[in-house]
Structure formats: structure tokens, C-alpha cells
N, C-alpha and C positions, 0 to 999 in steps of 0.2 A: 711662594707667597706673594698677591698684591695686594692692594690696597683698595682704596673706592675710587683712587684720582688714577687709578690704572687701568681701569675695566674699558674704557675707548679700545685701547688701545689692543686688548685680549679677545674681543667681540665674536670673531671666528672660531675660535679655540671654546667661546661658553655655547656657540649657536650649532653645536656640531649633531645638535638631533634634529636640525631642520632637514639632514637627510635621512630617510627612512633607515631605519635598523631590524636584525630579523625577528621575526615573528610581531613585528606589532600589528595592532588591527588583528592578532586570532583571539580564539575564544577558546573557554576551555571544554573541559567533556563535562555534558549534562548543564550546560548554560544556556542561555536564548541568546539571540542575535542582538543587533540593535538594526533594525529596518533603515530607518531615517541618516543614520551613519554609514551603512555600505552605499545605501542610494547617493548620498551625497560625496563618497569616497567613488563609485563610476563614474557619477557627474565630472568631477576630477579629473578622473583618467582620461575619459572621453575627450575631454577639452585642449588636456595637454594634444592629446595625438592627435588633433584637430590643427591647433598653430604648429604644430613642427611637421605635419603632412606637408607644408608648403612654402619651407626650408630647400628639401632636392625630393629629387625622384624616387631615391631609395625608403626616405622617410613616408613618402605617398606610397610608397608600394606596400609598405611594412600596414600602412589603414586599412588599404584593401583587404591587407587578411587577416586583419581584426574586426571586419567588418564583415568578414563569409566566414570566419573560425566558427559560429554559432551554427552556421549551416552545415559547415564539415563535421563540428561533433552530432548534430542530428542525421546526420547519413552514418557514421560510423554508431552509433546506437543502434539504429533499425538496421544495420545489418548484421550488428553482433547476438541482438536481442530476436531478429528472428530466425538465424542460423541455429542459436541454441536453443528455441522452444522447438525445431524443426529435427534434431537432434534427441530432445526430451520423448519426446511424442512416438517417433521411430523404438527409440529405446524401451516405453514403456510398454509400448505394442508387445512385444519381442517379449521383457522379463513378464511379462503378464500371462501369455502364454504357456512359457518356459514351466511354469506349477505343472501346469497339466499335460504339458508334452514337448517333444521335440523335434524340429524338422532335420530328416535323415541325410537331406542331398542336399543343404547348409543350414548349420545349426545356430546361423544368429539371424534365420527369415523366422516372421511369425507364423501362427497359422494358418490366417489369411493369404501371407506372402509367398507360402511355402504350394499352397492348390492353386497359386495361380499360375505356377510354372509346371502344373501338370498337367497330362493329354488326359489322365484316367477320369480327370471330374465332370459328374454328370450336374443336369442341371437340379433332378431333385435332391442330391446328395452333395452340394458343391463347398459345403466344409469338411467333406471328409477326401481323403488322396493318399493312395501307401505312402508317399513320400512324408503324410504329419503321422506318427505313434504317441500313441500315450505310454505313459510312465509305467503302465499293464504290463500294453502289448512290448514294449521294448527292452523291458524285465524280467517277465515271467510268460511271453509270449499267451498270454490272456488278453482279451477285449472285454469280455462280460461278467459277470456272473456276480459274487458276493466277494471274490478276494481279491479279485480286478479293484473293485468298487471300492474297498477296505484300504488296497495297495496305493492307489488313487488320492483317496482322501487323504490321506498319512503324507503322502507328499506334497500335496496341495498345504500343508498347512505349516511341514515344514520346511519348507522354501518363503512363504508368507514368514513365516518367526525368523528366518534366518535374513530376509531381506528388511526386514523391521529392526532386529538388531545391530546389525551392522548400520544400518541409517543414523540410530538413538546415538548408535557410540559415536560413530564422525561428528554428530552433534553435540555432544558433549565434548570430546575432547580436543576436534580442534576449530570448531564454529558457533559458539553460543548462541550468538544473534540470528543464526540459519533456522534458528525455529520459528516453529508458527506460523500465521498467512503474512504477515508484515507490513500489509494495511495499517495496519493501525500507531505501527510507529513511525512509516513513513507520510501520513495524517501529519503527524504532531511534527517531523524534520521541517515536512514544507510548512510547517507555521513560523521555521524558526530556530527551534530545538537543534542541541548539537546532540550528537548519539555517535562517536568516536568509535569504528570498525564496524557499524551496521554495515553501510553500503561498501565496504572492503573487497580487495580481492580477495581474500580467504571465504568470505563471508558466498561471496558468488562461486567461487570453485563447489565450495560442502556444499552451499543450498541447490545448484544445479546436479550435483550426482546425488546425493538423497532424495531431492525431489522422485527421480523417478524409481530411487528404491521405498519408499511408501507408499507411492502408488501403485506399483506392482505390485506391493504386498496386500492390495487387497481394503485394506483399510477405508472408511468411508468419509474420506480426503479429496480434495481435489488440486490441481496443480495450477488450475488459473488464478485466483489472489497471490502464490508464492511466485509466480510466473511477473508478476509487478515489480516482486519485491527485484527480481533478478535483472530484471529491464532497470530499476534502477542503479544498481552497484554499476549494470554497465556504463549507466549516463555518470554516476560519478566516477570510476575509473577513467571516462576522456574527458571530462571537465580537468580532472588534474593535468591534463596535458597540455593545458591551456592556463595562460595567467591570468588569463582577463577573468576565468569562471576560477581557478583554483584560491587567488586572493582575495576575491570578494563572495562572501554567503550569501551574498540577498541574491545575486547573479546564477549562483550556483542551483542553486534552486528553481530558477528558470528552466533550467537543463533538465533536472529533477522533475517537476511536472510535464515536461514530454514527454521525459523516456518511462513514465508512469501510463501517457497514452499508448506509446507502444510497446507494452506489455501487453493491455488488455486486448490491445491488436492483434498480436499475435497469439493471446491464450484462447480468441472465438474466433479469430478470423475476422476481425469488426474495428476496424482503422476510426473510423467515425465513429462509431459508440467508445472506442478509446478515447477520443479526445474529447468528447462529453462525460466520461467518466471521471477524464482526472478535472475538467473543470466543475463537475456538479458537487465529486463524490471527496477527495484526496485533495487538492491546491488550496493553499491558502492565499494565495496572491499568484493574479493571472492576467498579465498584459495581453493586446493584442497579438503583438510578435509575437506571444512564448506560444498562442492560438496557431499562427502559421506554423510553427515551427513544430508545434505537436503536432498537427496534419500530416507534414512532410515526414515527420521521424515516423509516424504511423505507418503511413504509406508505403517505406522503404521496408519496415520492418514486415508488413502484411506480402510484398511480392517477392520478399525473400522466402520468408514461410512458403509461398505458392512456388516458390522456383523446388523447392526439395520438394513440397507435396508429400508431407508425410501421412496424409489421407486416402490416397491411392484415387482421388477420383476426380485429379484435374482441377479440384473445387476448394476456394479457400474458405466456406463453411464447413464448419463441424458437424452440425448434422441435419443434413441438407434436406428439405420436406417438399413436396408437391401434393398441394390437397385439389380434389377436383370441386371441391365445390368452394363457390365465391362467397367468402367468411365464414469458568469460573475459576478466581483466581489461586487458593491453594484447597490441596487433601491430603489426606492422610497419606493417601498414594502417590500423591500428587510429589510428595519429598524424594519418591523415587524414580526419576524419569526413567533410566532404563525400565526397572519391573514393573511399571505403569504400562511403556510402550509393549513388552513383553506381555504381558496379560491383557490388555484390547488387541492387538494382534492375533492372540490363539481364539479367544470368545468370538472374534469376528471370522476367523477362520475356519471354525468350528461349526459356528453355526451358517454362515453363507454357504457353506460349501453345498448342502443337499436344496437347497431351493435355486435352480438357475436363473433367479430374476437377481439374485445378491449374488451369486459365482462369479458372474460375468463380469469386465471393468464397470464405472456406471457409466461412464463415457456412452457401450456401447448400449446401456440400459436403455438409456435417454432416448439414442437416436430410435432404436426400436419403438417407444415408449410414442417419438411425434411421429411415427410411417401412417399412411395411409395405408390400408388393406387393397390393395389392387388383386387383380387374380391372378397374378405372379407371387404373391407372397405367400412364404412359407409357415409363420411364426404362427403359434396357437393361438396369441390374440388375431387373428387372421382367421379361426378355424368355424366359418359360418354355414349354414346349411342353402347351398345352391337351390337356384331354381332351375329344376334340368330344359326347362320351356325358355330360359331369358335367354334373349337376343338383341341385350343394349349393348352398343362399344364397353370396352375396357375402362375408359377414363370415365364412366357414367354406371358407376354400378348401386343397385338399389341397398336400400337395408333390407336386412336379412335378418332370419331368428339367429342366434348365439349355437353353436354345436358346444360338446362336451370340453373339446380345447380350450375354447374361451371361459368356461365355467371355471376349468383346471388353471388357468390363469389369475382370473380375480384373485380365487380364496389363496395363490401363491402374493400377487402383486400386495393384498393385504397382513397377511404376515410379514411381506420384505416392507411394508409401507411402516409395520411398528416396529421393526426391528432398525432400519435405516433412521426415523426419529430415533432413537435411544443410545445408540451407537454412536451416529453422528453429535450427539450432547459429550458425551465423553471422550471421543476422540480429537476434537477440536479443540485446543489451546496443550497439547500434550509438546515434550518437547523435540517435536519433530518439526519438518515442512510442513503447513496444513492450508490446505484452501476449503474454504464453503461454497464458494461458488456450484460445484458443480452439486457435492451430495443435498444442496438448497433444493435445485431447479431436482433431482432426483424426488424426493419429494414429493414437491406440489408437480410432477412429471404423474407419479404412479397416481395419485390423489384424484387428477385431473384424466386421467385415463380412466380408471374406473368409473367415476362420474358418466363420463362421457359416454361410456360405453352403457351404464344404466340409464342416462337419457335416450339413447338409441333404440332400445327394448322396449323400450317405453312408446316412443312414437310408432315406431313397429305394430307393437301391439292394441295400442290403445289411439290410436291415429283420428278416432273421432271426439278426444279427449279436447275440451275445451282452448289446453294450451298448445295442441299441436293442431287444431281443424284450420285456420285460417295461413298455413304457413306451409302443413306438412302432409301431402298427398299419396294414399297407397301407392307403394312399387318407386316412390320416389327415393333419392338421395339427401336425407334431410339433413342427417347429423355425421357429423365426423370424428369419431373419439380421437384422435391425433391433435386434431385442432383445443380439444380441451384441455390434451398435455400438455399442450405448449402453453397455452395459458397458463394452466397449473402451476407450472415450473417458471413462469414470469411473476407470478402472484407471491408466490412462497418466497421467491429472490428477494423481490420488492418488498417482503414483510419484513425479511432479514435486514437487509441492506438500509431500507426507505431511498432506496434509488426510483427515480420517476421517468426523469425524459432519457434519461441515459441509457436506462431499463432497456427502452423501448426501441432505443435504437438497435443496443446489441440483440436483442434476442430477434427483430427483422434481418438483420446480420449475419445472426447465428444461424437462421435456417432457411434463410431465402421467402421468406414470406411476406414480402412486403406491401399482399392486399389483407391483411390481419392485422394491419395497424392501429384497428379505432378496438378489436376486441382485445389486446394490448392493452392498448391506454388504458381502458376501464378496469382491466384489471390490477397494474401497477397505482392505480389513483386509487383503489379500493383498500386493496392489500394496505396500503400505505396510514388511511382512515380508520383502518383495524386494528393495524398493529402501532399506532398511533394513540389510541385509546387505552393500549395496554402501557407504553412508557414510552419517551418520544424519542430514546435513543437507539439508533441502529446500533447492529455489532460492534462495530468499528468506535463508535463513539462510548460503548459500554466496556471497550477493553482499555479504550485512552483511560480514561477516571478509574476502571480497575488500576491499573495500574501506576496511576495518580503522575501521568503526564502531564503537563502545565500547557495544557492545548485549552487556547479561547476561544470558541464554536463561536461562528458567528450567525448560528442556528437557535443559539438561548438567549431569550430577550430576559432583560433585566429590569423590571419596573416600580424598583422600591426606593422611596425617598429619603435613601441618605447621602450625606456630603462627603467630597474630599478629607475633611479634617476628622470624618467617626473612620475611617481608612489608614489615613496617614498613618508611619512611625516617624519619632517616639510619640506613645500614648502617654496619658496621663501617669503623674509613679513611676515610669521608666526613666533611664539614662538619657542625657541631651544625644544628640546626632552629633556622629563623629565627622566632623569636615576638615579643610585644610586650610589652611590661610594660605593669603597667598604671596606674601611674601617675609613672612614672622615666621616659618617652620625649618629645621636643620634635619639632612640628609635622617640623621637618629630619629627623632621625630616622629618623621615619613612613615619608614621602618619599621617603627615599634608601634605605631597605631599599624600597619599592616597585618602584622605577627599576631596584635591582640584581639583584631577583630576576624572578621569571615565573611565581609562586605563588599560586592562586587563592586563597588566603585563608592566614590567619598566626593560629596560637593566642595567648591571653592569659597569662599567667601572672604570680603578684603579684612575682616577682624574678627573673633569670637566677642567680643564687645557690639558688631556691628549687625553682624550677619547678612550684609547686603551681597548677595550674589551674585561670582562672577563666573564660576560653569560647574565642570563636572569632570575627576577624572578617574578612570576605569583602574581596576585593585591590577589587576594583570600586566597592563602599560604601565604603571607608575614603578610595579617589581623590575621591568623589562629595560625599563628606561634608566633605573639608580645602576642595578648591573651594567645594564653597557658603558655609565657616565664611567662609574669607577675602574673597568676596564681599561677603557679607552681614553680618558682625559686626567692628567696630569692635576692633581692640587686637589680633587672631590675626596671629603674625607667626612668624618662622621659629622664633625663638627660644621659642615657647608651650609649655609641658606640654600634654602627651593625656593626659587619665585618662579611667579607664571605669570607673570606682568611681561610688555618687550621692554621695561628696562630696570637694571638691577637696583636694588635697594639701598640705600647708603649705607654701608659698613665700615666699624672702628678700623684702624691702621693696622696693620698684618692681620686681617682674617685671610680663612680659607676663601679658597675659590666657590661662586656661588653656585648653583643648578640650574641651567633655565630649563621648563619641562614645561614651557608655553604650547608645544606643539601638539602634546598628547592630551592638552585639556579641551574638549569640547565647547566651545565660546555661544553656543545655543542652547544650552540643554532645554526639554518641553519640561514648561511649566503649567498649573493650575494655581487656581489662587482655593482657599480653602475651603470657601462656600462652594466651588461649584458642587453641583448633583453627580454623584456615583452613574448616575446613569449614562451623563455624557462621558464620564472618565471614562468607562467602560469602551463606549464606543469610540475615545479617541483611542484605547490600546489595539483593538478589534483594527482599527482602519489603518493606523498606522505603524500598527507594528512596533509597538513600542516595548520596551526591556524594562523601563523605570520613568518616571516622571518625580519634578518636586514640586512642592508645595507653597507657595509665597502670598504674602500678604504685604502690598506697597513694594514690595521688591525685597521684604525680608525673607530670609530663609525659613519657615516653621517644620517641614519634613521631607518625607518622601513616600511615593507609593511604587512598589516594584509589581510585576505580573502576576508574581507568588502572591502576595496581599491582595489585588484583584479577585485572583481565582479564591483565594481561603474567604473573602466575603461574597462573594457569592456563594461558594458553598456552605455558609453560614447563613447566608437569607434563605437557602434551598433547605435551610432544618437536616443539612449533609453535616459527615464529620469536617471539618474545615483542614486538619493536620492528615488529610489523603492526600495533598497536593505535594508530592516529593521532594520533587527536584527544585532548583533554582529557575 
């Protein structure tokens, strides 16, 4: 016990939290950051290692590789992230297959893989080779008939359920967060948002082996949106290996928006349309450097992918084109993921299986969906009626009437066109992997084919038709149904998504097209006007609010005239605001306004009589802080003064030892005064990144407005329920 004419003398022993203790500065699960406090905690760091760099050589050497550590972990991202899409993609080949056959001279080549190493294949028969059998022929030594065909499908659908099952369970039981495309919660991370074992290693183990048992199973899923999600766990996996990104979030997040670009890198093979994606589509905050650094991690990530070539054709696009001419949150069912996944599984496998435009991956749908018809090509949409007289090059072939193949086509691509709509509505948000990406552009792929191919008939036929005289000449090459899918399949994306310039990037990426740029743009600019008219949020931003994420778009304007003070708490009728003094409160005190409330942090002020403000300190540090005092410091007892002043308060003769907890009080907190307009508040939360702000008048205390009070008015001006907004 001392006194107040003793505290000179004990100065050290009260100032012992001016060294850092563990865990402070974290945050908990399902909290927001504070933007403006990690920025100012790097500022910090930065500066220390800036005067002690030039101290000795070792201290300067220690900069240098806190100053290339952000380069090392974006090279070890792109090379993890494309190693394992490079992996996914091989594997899915293979179980995808695997339904419908098996290669006899190694049984984990697909079927592709497996005719390539054969001498027997011919060119017009070159998917077929003794060395692939189907499940028939290597059974009941049948290839044809009606029990071939029976034995066949039976398999086909129980490989599809058994590899659908197996996925649901890994997912449920040991990776919750593995479901879904995860877009959408890594949206709301980069805003901020803590989400504790999302980006996990568990979390990347399940979601990389499920990934490709879903998609082998058939299902009308895609693997590039989960493909992000896995590129990220790997960027937060080597952020932890680093202090600079594991103890600071705002930093960490850096990390996190690159390795989002190389994801989408390596899910099309489009290093630049990744790094426009995560800054158009996914970042909430995007420095220049974090611009370089997403290039570079793209970059690594995209010639890793090309180093494996899990494509077989030398090419880091997915589905590479040469055209010759120049231009919902719950259900009933919903309560049970497995029998939910089990039963879209079997309907989808059931019914895909007799129409080969749904059999086949849609991967390979697609690439079919943008070919050109050359006279090399085999495919029924290819099946035109010759003119036995032409004698133009190959690269210059005229339109042609449609044969009966093409006919047999449509009315298939039309059925799988209403079936892939319906399917795709149900299967997406189930509790699997799921990407949209690709069954989108699948889509507006067949939509956009068909079109095309009925414009072509059309010029064909009707050539002195007004809208083809001035453009489209008999015997000429006017139209190219390929070129329409690809539009198609840009359009539909672009509906889904409201992706624009990123759009446009990946899909010239995607397929090598890069003199089809302007009929691109028009279409993602279109798609966008349409499905803009219908509600102006993309998927991604429709599963944040389902889910009532505390993500502030800084895509919704806000233009209604109310003030800080119709926002603030406490309202009118309510309780005063629980603050601290700051130096009239005892350890107990503290404590027991901690216990009684559920408020992430309590302002300062120098009296409850005064209410003049002097910060703000956070509910987590102030627990973190009493704990360690009473551990570690001799004399803190219930009875102690807290001050946050630097110097102690005068106390009667044998009190307890005081608290100083000066360090963990934020001596700036942002403030507004009460008048101002909602409108800038909003934007100063949007821009800054902010967790909470308070309210003053002349420097008094009047409230506080948190992110959660933000969002609940706004969705309260939007005539939304305002109590959707979850989390903290």
C-alpha cells in the first residue's frame, strides 16, 4: 500500500502497460475493424523500424525484409493458388469422366488423356480408343443397346450422388465456412468484417477437395467464384507468417485483395481481369501498391497454372476461340443440407444425363458453345449442308443452310437452356462449394448460340432482307454463331454480377479474343441497364443483406435529409450513455459496467457532471488490460482508481495502487457535432472506414453512432426491415 506523496516514486511499476501486452489491438469474431487505428498502428511500426534501421547493419537488414515481406507473401500466394487450381482442374477432368468410364492402361488419365496416348485413334473417331471403356463395356462387355444404356445411366448418377454426398458431409462436418462461392463474405472481410475460420486452413483443405467433388458430380456449379475464395485462405495463411500483416487487419487485407486477384487468375486464366475484379468487384479499400502487388501475385499465380497446363493445349485460356471473321436464404429443405444436396444431385443427374448438351462438364459445354465451325469440326452444331462446288480456303467459309444435326441441336440446347436456368436457381447457395461463374456465362453461352445461329439462317436465307442488304452478301461469311455466345455468356455474367470493365477484360482473357472488344462492352453496358432496372444489386451484394452482413456499398447513395442527432444513441426515453471517467472510476467499477453492458467500447469523459471529452476506450482492451494489471502488478485490487490522465489523481493515505490505462485510450476518437447531415456521416464511414464515431456539441459528449446504426438507417430510409443488419 502507498500513498499519493509515493506515486513519484512507483511511476514504473503504474506505467507497465506502456509495453505492449498479448492480444491487444485484436478484435473479436463478427466485429469491424477500426480502419483509422490500424492505419495509424502501421504508421507506427513503420517509423519505429525506420530510426532503428540506422542504429547497425543488422537493424537495416531486418527493413529490407519488411519491406520485400509483401512481395514474398505475393509470390508464395500465386504459386500456392495456382498449383492448386492446376491440381483442381486435372482432378476434375478425371472424376468427371470417371461416371461414365475408365481408362484401362492408367486409371486416373481422363478420357481425353487416356486417346491421347493411343496409336488406334482415328481422326474422325478420336474420343473413342480400346484403351477408354465405359461402365457397359467393362461390366457386361456391352457398348450398345438398351441395358448398356440403362447400366450406363445407373452409374452415371450413382457416382454423381456418391460424389455429392461425400462433399455435403466434409462440409458439414468438418468445414462450415467451405460452402457456397464466398464472394460474398469475402466482399464484406475486405470492408473490414472479422469472420474467424473463414479463410482457415481447415477451411482451404475441405473447400479444395470438395470443390472438385461437386463439380464432378455434375451439378450446375462452377469452381471459379470458390476458386477466390481458396486463393484467399491461401493469402491469409502467409500473412500469418508475417507480423507486419498477422498484427495489423487493415494491412492484412491488403494481402487479401490480391490474393482475390489471383484467384480469378487463375480460375480463367486472366491475371488482368483479376486484378480488375478484385478492384472493381470485391476490395473495399485499394492502395496503389496493393495494384502492383495484385499484378504480380496474378502473374505468378497465372504461369504457375501454365507451368502444369492442366488444359492440354499449351494455352492459359480456358476456352480458347478463333473466329475468322473480324467482329435464397432459407427452405423447408433448405433445414436439411445434406437431403437438399442429395436430391438436386439425383434431379440433376437424372435429367442431364439423356440430353448430351447437360451430360457433359459445362466447362466443356461452353468452349463447344464459343468454336467456330471450321471444316474440321465435328460437333452437330457444325452439321451444315456443303456446297460440293465451294472452293474458298478453310479460314473463309460461307454460310450454309443448317442440316438436320443443327436442327437436333437447338431443340436439345433449348431444353438444357430451361433446365440449366432452374437448376442453377436451386443449386446455388446450397451447402456445398458453389460458383456462378461459369453455369452464368453457360447461359447466356446456349441463349447467345442459338440466336446466332437463327440470325445466320436468316441472312442465309433472306439476304436481300433489308437488315442484311447493305452488310451481307450471297456466298458470303456474315455471321458467326460462336461470336454470339460469347456475348451471350458476357451478357448473362454481367446481369448477374453487374461487372463492367472487369467483365470485359476476363472474358477477352478467357478466350483470346481481343478484336471483340467493342461487341463486349455493349454488351456488359447493356446486360448491366437491364438488369439494373430490375434491382440494382448484383448477387454478391444480394447475398451480403441476405445475410445481413454490415457491408457499406459504397455503390448506395444516400440522399435524405436527416442529422447526426435522429441517428445517434441514446434516443430520446432511453438510458444515458455509459462512459468512463477518467479518473473517478475503481477497477469494480470498470468491471461491472463491462459485465452489465454488450458495448464495444465506452467513451472517456473528465466527469459525468461535465461530459467534456477526452477519447474512447475499446470493451476488449480495457478486459485485456484489468487482467493483465491484476496478474502482473502487485497492489491492483478491486478497490484501485483507473485513470487515463499521465498523472495520477490525488488519493486519501493508504489507498490501493491506481490503474493507469492511458495507453489503450484512443486520444482522437472521430467526431461529428449533432447537426451535421446523415448524408456526410455516411460518407465519412464509407471513406474512412470507420467502426463508431461520437457525437458533440461545444466538445460535450451527446452520443454515439456505430456502423450497425448507419446501416439500420439506412435500411430504414430504404422502407427495408432495419433489425436485418446482424452482426456488430
Amino acid at each position: 500500500m502507498v500513498n499519493a506523496g509515493d506515486m513519484n516514486g512507483s511511476g514504473n511499476l503504474m506505467d507497465f502497460l506502456d509495453e505492449p501486452f498479448p492480444d491487444v489491438g485484436t478484435y473479436e469474431d463478427f466485429h469491424t475493424i477500426d480502419w483509422l487505428r490500424e492505419k495509424s498502428r502501421d504508421t507506427d511500426r513503420h517509423r519505429k523500424i525506420t530510426s532503428k534501421s540506422k542504429e547497425s547493419i543488422w537493424e537495416f537488414i531486418k527493413s529490407l525484409l519488411d519491406a520485400w515481406s509483401g512481395w514474398v507473401v505475393m509470390l508464395l500466394i500465386g504459386l500456392l493458388a495456382g498449383t492448386l487450381a492446376g491440381v483442381i482442374d486435372l482432378a476434375v477432368d478425371w472424376m468427371t469422366d470417371l461416371k461414365e468410364g475408365v481408362c484401362l492402361s492408367a486409371f486416373w488419365y481422363s478420357h481425353e488423356q487416356c486417346c491421347w496416348t493411343s496409336n488406334e485413334t482415328t481422326f474422325d473417331d478420336r474420343d473413342k480408343c480400346p484403351q477408354w471403356q465405359k461402365w457397359s463395356e467393362l461390366l457386361v462387355n456391352q457398348s450398345e443397346g438398351a441395358s448398356a444404356y440403362i447400366l450406363n445411366y445407373f452409374l452415371y448418377i450413382m457416382w454423381a450422388l456418391c460424389f455429392a454426398f461425400l462433399a455435403v458431409s466434409l462440409v458439414r462436418v468438418f468445414a462450415p465456412y467451405a460452402c457456397g462461392s464466398g464472394i460474398p463474405e469475402i466482399k464484406t472481410i475486405l470492408s473490414g468484417f472479422i469472420i474467424r475460420g473463414y479463410l482457415g486452413k481447415w477451411t482451404l483443405l475441405i473447400k479444395t477437395v470438395t470443390l472438385v467433388l461437386v463439380v464432378s458430380s455434375g451439378l450446375s456449379l462452377g469452381k471459379e467464384g470458390p476458386l477466390v475464395h481458396v486463393a484467399c485462405c491461401c493469402g491469409n495463411f502467409f500473412s500469418s507468417l508475417f507480423s507486419k500483416y498477422s498484427k495489423n487487419e487493415g494491412k492484412r487485407r491488403e494481402v487479401l485483395s490480391a490474393a482475390a486477384a489471383a484467384g480469378v487468375s487463375v480460375a480463367f486464366g486472366a491475371p488482368i481481369g483479376g486484378v480488375l475484379f478484385s478492384l472493381e468487384e470485391v476490395s473495399y479499400y485499394f492502395p496503389l501498391k496493393t495494384l502492383w502487388r495484385s499484378f504480380f501475385a496474378a502473374l505468378v499465380a497465372a504461369f504457375t497454372l501454365r507451368s502444369i497446363n492442366p488444359f492440354g493445349n499449351s494455352r492459359l485460356v480456358l476456352f480458347y476461340v478463333e473466329y475468322h471473321t473480324p467482329w435464397r436464404k432459407t427452405t423447408r429443405l433448405g433445414k436439411y443440407p445434406v437431403l437438399e444436396v442429395i436430391v438436386i444431385t439425383a434431379i440433376t443427374a437424372v435429367i442431364a444425363y439423356p440430353n448430351p448438351y447437360t451430360r457433359r462438364s459445362t466447362s466443356e459445354l461452353i468452349s463447344e458453345l464459343f468454336n467456330d465451325c471450321g471444316a474440321l469440326e465435328s460437333s452437330q452444331l457444325c452439321d451444315y449442308i456443303n456446297d460440293p462446288n465451294m472452293t474458298r480456303p478453310v479460314d473463309d467459309i460461307p454460310d450454309r443452310p443448317a442440316g438436320p444435326g443443327v436442327y437436333t441441336a437447338m431443340w436439345q440446347l433449348a431444353l438444357a437452356l430451361v433446365f440449366k436456368i432452374v437448376i442453377t436457381i436451386f443449386t446455388f447457395g446450397m451447402k456445398i462449394p458453389s460458383g456462378l461463374f461459369i453455369p452464368s456465362m453457360a447461359v447466356g453461352a446456349m441463349a447467345g448460340r442459338m440466336v446466332g445461329i437463327g440470325v445466320e439462317q436468316l441472312a442465309y436465307h433472306h439476304h436481300d432482307w433489308i437488315i442484311f442488304r447493305n452488310w451481307c452478301r450471297p456466298g458470303a461469311d456474315c455471321v458467326t454463331p460462336g461470336l454470339y455466345a460469347m456475348v451471350g455468356a458476357a451478357a448473362c455474367l454481367g446481369g448477374v454480377t453487374r461487372m463492367t470493365v472487369s467483365l470485359v477484360v476476363i472474358m477477352f482473357e478467357l478466350t483470346g479474343g481481343l478484336e471483340y472488344i467493342v461487341p463486349l462492352m455493349a454488351a456488359a453496358v447493356t446486360s448491366k441497364w437491364v438488369a439494373d432496372a430490375f434491382g440494382k444489386e448484383g448477387i454478391y451484394e444480394a447475398h451480403i443483406h441476405l445475410n445481413g452482413y454490415p457491408f457499406l456499398d459504397v455503390k448506395d447513395e444516400f440522399t435524405h435529409r436527416t442529422l447526426a442527432t435522429d441517428v445517434m444513441r441514446p434516443r430520446r426515453g432511453e438510458a444515458p450513455l455509459s462512459v468512463l471517467t477518467q479518473d473517478s472510476m475503481t477497477v469494480e467499477d470498470v468491471e461491472t459496467l463491462i459485465k452489465e453492458t454488450d458495448y464495444n467500447g465506452f467513451p472517456v469523459v473528465v466527469s459525468k457532471d461535465s461530459e467534456r471529452l477526452i477519447g474512447f476506450a475499446q470493451r476488449r482492451e480495457l478486459i485485456l488490460a484489468i487482467k493483465n494489471a491484476r496478474q502482473r502488478q502487485d497492489g491492483v485490487v478491486s478497490n484501485s482508481i483507473v485513470y487515463f490522465t499521465e498523472d495520477p489523481p490525488e488519493l486519501p493515505p493508504n489507498s490501493p495502487h491506481p490503474l493507469k490505462l492511458r495507453r489503450i485510450l484512443n486520444l482522437s476518437p472521430f467526431t461529428v457535432t449533432d447537426h451535421t447531415p446523415m448524408e456526410t456521416v455516411v460518407d465519412i464511414f464509407r471513406k474512412l472506414g470507420l467502426r463508431q464515431c461520437l457525437v458533440t456539441r461545444s466538445g460535450r459528449l451527446l452520443g454515439i453512432i456505430t456502423k450497425k446504426d448507419v446501416l439500420r438507417h439506412m435500411a430504414q430510409m430504404a422502407n427495408q426491415d432495419p433489425e436485418s443488419i446482424m452482426f456488430n
